[in-house]
TORDRENVEX-991627 format. One line per field, with one value per atom (N, C-alpha, C): x, y, z negated; residue number from 0; residue in one letter. Coordinates in pm, whole numbers, plus 50000, padded with zeros to 5 digits. Layout:
<pts>
x <- c(X, ...)
y <- c(Y, ...)
z <- c(Z, ...)
seq <- c(NUM, ...)
type <- c(A, ...)
</pts>
This chain:
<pts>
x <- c(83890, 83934, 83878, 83784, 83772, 83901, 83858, 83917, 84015, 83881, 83909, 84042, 84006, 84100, 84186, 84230, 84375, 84414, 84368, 84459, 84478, 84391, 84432, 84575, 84560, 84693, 84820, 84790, 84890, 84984, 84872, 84921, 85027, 85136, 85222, 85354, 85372, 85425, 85346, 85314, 85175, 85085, 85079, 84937, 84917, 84756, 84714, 84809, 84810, 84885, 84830, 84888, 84870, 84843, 84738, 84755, 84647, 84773, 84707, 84735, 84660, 84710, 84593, 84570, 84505, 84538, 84389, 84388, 84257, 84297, 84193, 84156, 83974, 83926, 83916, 83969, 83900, 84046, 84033, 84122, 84132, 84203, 84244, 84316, 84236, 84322, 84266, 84356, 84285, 84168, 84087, 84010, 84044, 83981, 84042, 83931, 83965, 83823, 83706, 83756, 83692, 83577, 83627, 83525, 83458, 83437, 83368, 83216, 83153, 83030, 82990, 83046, 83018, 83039, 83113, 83133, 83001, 82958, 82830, 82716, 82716, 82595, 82611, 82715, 82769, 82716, 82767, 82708, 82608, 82543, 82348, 82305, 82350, 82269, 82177, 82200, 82110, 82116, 82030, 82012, 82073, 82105, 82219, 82334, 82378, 82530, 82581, 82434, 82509, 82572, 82557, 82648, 82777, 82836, 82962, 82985, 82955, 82992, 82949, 82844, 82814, 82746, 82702, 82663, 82491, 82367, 82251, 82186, 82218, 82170, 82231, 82130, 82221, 82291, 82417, 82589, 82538, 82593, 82572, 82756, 82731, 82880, 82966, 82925, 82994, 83085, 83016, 82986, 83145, 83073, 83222, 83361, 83357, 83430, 83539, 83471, 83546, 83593, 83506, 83619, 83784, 83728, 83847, 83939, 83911, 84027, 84108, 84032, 84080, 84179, 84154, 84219, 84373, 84320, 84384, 84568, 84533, 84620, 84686, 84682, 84738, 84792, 84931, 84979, 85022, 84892, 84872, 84754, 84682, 84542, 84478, 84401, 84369, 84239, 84184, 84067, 84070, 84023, 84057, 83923, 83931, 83833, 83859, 83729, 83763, 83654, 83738, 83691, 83694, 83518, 83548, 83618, 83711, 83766, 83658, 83565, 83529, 83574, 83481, 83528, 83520, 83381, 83355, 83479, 83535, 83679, 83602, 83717, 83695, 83586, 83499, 83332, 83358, 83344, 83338, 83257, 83251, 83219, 83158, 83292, 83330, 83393, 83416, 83532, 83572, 83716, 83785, 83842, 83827, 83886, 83936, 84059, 84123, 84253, 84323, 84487, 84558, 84703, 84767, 84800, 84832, 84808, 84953, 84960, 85035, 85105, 85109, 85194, 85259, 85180, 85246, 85207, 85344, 85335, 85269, 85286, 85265, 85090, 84998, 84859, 84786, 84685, 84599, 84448, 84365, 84232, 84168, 84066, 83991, 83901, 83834, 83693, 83562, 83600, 83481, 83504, 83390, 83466, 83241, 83248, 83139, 83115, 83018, 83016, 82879, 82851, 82745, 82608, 82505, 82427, 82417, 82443, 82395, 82540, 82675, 82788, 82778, 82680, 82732, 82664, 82723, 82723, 82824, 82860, 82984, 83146, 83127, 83253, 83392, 83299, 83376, 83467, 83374, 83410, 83528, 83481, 83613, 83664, 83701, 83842, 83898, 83840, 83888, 83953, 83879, 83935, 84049, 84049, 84191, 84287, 84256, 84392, 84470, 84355, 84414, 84469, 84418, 84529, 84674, 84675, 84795, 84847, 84777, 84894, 84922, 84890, 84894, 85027, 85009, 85140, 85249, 85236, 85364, 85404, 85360, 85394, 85422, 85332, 85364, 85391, 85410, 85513, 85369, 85234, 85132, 85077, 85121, 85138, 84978, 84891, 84738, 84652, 84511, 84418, 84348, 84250, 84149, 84034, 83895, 83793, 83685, 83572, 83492, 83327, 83287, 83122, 83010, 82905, 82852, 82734, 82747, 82631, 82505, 82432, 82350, 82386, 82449, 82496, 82562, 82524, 82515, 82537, 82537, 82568, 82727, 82752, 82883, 82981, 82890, 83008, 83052, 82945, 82961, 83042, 83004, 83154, 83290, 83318, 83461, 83508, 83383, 83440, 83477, 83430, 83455, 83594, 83647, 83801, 83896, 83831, 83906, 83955, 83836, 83885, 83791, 83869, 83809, 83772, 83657, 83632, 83744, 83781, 83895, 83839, 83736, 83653, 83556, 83502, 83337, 83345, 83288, 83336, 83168, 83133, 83016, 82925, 82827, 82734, 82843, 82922, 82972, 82923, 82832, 82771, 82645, 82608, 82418, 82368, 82282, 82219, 82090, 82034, 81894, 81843, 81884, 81881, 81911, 81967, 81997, 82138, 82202, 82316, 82344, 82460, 82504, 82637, 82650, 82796, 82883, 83025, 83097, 83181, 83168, 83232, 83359, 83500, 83635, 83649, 83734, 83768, 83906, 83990, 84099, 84159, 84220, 84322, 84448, 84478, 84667, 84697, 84823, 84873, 85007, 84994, 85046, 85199)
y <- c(17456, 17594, 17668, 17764, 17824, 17912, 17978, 18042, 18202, 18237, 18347, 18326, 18212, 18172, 18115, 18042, 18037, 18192, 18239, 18377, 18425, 18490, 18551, 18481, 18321, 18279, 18311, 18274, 18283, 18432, 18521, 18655, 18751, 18649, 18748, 18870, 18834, 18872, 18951, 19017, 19091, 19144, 19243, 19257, 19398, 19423, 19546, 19672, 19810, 19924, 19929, 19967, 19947, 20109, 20173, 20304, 20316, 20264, 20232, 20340, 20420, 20512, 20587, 20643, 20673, 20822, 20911, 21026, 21055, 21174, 21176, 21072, 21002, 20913, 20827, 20843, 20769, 20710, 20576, 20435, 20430, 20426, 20377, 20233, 20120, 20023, 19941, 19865, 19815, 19689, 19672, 19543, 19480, 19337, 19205, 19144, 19030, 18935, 18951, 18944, 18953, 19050, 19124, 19244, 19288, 19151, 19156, 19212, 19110, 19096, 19252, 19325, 19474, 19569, 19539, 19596, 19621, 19455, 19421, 19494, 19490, 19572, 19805, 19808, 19957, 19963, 19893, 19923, 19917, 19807, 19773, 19848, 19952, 20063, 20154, 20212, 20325, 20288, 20356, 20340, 20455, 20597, 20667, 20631, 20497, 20435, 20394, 20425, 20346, 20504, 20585, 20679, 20712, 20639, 20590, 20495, 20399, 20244, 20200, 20285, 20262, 20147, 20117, 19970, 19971, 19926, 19997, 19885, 19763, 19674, 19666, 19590, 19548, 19434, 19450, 19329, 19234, 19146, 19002, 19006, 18924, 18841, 18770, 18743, 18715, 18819, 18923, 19076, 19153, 19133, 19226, 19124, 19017, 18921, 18944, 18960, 19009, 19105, 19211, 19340, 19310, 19278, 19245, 19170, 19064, 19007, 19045, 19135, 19251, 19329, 19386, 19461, 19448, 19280, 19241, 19186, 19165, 19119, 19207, 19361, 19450, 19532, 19539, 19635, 19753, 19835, 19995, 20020, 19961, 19915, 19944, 20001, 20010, 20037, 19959, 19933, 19932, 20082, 20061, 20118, 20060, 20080, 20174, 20259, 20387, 20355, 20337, 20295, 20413, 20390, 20479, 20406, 20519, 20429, 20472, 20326, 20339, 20285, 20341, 20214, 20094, 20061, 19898, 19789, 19885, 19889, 19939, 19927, 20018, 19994, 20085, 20066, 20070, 19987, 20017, 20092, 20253, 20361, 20384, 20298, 20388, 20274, 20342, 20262, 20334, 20309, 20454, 20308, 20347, 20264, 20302, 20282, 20354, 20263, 20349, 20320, 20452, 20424, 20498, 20473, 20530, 20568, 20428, 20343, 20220, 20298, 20370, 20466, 20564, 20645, 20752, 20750, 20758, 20715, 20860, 20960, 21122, 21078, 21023, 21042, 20900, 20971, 20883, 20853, 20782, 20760, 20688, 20811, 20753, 20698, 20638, 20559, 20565, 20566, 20542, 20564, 20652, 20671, 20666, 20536, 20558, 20549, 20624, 20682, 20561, 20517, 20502, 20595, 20538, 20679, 20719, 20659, 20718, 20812, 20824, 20870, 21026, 21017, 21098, 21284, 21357, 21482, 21551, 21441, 21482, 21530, 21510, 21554, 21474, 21325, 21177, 21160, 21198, 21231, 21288, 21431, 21535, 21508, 21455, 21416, 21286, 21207, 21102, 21142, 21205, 21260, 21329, 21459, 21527, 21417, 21309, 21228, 21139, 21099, 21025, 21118, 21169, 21314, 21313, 21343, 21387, 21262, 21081, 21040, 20964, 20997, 20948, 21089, 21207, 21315, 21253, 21226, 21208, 21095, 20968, 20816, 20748, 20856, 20814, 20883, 21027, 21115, 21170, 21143, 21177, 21309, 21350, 21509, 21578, 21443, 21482, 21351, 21401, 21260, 21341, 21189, 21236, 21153, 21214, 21157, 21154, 21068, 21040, 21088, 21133, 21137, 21138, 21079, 21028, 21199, 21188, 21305, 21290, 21428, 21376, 21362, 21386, 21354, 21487, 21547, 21714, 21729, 21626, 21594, 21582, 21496, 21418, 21538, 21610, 21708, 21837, 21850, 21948, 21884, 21787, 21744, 21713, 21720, 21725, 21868, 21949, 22073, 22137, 22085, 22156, 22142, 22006, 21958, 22029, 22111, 22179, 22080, 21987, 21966, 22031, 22024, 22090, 22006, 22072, 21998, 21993, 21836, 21809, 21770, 21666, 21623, 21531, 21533, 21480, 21320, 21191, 21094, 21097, 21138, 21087, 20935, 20889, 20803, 20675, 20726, 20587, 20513, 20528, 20435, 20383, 20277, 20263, 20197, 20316, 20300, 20317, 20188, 20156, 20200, 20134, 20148, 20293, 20367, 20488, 20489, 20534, 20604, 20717, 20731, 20845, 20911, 21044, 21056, 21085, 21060, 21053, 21187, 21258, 21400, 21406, 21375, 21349, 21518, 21450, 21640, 21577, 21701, 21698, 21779, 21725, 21792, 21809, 21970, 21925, 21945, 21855, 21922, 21927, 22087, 22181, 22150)
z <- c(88669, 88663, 88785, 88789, 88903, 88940, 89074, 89145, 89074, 89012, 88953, 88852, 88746, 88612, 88696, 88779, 88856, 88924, 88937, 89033, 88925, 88780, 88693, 88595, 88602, 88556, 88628, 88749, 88892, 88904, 88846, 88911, 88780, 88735, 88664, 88733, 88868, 88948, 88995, 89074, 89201, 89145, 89031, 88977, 88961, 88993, 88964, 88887, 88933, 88887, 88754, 88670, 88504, 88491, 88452, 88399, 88215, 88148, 88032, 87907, 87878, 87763, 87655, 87553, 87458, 87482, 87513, 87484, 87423, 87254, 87151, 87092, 87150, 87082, 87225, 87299, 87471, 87469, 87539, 87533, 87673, 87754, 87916, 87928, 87959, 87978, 88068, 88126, 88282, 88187, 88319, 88308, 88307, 88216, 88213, 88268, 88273, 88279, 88227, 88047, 87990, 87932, 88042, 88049, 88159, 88232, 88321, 88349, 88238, 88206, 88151, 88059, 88028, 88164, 88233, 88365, 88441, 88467, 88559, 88526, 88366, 88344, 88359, 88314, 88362, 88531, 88604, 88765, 88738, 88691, 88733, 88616, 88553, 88409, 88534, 88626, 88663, 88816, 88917, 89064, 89111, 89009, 89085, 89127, 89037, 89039, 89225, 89260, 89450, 89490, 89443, 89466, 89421, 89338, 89279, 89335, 89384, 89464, 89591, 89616, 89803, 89778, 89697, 89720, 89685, 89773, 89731, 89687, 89630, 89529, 89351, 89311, 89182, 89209, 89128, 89174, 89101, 89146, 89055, 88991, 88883, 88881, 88960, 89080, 89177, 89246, 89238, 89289, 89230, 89128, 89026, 89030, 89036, 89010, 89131, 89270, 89395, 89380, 89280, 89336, 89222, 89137, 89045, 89124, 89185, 89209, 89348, 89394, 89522, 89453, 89359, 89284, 89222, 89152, 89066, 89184, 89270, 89357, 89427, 89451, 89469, 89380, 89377, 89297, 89324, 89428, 89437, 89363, 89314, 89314, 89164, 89099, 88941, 88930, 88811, 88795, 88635, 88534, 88455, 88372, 88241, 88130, 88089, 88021, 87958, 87828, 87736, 87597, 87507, 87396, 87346, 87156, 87172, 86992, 86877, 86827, 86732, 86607, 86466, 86369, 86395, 86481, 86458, 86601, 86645, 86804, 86887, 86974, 87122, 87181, 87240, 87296, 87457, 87552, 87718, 87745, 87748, 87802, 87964, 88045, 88205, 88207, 88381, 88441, 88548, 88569, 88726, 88774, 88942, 89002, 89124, 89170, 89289, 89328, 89400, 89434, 89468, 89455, 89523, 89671, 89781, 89882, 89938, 90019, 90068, 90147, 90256, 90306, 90257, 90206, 90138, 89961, 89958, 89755, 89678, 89773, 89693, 89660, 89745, 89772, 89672, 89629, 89554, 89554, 89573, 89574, 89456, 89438, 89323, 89417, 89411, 89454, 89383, 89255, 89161, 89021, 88977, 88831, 88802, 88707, 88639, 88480, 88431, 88277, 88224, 88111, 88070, 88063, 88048, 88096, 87922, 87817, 87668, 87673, 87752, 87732, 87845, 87903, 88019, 87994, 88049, 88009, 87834, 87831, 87675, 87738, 87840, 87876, 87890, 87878, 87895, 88042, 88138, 88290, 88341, 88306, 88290, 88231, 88127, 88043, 88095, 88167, 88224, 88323, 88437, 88590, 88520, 88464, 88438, 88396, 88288, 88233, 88308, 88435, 88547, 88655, 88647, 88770, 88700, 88549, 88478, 88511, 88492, 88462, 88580, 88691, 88835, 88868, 88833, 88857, 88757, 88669, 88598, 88572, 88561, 88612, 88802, 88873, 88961, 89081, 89071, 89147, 89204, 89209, 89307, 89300, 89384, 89452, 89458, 89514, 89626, 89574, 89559, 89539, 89581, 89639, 89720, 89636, 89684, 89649, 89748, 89764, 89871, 89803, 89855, 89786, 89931, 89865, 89998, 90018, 90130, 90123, 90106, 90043, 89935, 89816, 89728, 89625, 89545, 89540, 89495, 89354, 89254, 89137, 89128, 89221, 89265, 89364, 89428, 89469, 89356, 89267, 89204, 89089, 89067, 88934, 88981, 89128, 89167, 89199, 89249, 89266, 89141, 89029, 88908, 88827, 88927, 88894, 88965, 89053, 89151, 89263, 89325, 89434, 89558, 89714, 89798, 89898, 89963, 90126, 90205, 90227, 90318, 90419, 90476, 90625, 90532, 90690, 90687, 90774, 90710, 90796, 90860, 90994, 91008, 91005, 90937, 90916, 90902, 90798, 90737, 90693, 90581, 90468, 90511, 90488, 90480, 90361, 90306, 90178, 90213, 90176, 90189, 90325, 90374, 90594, 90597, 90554, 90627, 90613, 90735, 90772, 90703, 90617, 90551, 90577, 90563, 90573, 90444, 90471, 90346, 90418, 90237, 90240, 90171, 90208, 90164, 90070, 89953, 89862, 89857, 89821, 89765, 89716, 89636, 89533, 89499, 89533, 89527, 89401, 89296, 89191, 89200, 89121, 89144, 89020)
seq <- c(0, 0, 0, 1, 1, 1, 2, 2, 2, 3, 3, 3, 4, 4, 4, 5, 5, 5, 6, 6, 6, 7, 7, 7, 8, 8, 8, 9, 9, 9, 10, 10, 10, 11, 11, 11, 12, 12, 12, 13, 13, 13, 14, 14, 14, 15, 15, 15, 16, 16, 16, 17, 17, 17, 18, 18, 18, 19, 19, 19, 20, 20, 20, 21, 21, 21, 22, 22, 22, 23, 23, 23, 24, 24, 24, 25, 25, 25, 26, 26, 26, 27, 27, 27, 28, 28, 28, 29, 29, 29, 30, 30, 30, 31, 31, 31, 32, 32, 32, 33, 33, 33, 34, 34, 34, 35, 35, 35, 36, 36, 36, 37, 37, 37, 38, 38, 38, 39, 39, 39, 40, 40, 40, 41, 41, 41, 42, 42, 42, 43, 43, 43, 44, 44, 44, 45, 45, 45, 46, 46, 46, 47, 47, 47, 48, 48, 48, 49, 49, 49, 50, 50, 50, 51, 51, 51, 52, 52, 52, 53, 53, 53, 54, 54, 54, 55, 55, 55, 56, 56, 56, 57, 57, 57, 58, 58, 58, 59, 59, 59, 60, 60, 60, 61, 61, 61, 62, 62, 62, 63, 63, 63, 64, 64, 64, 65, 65, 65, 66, 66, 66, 67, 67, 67, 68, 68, 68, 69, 69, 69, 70, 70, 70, 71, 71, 71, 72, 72, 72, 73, 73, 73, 74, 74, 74, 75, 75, 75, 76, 76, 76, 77, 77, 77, 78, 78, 78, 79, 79, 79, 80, 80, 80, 81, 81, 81, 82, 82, 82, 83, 83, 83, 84, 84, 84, 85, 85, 85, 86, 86, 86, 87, 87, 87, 88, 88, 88, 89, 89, 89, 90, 90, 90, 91, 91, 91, 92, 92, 92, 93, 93, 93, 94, 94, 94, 95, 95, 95, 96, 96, 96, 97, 97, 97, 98, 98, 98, 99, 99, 99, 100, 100, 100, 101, 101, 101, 102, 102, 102, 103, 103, 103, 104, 104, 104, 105, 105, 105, 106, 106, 106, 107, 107, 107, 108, 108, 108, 109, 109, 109, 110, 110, 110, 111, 111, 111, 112, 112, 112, 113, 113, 113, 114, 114, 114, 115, 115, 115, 116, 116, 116, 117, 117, 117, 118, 118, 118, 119, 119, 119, 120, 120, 120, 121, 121, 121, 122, 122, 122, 123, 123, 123, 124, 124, 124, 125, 125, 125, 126, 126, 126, 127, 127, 127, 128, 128, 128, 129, 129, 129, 130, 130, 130, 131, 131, 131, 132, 132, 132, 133, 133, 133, 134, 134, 134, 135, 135, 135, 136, 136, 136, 137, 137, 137, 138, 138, 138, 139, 139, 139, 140, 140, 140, 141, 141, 141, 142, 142, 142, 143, 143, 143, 144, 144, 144, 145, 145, 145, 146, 146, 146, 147, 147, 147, 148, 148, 148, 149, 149, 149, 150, 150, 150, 151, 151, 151, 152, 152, 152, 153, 153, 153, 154, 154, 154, 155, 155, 155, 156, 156, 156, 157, 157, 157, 158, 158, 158, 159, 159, 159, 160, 160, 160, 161, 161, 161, 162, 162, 162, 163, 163, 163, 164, 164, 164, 165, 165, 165, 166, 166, 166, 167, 167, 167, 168, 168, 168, 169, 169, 169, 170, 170, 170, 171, 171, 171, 172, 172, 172, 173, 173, 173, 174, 174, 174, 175, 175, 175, 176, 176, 176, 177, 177, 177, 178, 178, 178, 179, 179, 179, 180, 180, 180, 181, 181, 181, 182, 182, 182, 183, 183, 183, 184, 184, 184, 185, 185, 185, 186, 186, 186, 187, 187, 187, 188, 188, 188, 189, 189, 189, 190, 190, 190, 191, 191, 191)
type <- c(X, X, X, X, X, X, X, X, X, X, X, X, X, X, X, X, X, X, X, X, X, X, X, X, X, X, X, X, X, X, X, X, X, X, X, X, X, X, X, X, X, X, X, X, X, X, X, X, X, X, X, X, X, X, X, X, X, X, X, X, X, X, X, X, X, X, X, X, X, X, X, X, X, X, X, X, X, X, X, X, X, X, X, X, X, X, X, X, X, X, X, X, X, X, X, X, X, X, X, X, X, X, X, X, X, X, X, X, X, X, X, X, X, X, X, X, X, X, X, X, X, X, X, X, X, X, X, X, X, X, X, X, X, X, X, X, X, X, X, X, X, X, X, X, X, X, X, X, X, X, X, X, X, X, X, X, X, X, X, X, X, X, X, X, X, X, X, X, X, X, X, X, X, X, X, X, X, X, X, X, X, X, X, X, X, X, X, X, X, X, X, X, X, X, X, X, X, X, X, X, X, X, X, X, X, X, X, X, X, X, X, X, X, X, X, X, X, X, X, X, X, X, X, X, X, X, X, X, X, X, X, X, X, X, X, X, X, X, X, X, X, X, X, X, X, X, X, X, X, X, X, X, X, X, X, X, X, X, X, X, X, X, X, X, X, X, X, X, X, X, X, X, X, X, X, X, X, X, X, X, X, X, X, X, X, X, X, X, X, X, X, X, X, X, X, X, X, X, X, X, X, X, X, X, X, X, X, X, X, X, X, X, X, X, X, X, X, X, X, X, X, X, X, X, X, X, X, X, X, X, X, X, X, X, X, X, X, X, X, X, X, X, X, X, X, X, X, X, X, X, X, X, X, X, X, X, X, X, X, X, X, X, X, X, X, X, X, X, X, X, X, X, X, X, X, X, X, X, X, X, X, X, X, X, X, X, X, X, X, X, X, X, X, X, X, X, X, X, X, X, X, X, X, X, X, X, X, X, X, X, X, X, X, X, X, X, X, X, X, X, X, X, X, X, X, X, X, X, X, X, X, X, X, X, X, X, X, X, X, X, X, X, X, X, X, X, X, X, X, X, X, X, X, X, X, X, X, X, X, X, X, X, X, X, X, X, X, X, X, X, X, X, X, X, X, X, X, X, X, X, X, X, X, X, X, X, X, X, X, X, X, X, X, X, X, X, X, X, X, X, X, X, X, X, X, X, X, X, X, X, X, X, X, X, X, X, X, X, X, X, X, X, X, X, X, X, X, X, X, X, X, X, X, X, X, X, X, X, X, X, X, X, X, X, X, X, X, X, X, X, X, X, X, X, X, X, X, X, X, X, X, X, X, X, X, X, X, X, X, X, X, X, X, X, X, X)
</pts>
């Protein structure tokens, strides 16, 4: 039994924040294992994706396997599928991944929200970000979420500003993507 299939047995107590629900034709339900492998390839689909994940290689299965079980062992913590409902079942679209805030319960962080590239520009995005705002305010009292975008990424600031979030601070030369030092530009969003 590896490591992974014991913690995933182990962990009926302690486990990842559940934000699981059906809006329209789009399916929200956390990752399993078993959807690992569709995962791995969603990160490694495009080389814009290190701007959703900071990360400036392609992941291996080892790769994804860690963040899951980072995840999977915190229960502020969510890492969830965004399926689309077809006839033939649900298609893995996306994936949002964040927490709510360990100090303060009002505050929430998305981290990462990525689309397929045959899915993206339909309005999969925005309907995801709004349904997780709604159901992070009304499952879990969260007042404020924040989001990180690395600078440079002008795609990525303009699809949060369009959610209505704002420049909150600037972390100087946090990140390094492909030997350069980058900075990360914090937004946020109050709901109202």
């Amino acid at each position: 039994m590896s490591a992974l299939d014991f913690l995933v047995c182990y962990m009926q107590v302690n486990e990842m924040l559940t934000l699981n629900k059906q809006l329209d034709n789009l399916i929200f339900k956390d990752i399993t294992k078993e959807d690992l492998g569709d995962v791995l390839d969603l990160y490694n689909q495009n080389e814009l994706n290190i701007y959703a994940t900071g990360i400036d290689r392609r992941m291996s299965l080892e790769d994804i396997n860690q963040k899951y079980l980072e995840v999977l062992v915190n229960s502020h913590e969510f890492f969830t599928g965004i399926f689309l409902d077809k006839a033939s079942g649900p298609q893995l679209v996306g994936v949002i991944k964040g927490r709510i805030d360990y100090e303060n319960s009002e505050e929430a962080w998305i981290s990462s929200i990525l689309i397929d590239n045959r899915y993206q520009r339909l309005g999969i995005g925005t309907k995801t970000a709004r349904a997780f705002i709604d159901m992070l305010n009304k499952s879990y009292d969260v007042k404020r979420v924040y989001i990180g975008v690395i600078a440079g990424n002008e795609i990525g600031k303009s699809f949060w500003q369009k959610l209505e979030f704002n420049y909150f601070r600037t972390i100087e030369q946090y990140i390094e993507l492909k030997n350069l030092a980058a900075d990360f530009i914090i937004m946020k969003k109050e709901i109202t």
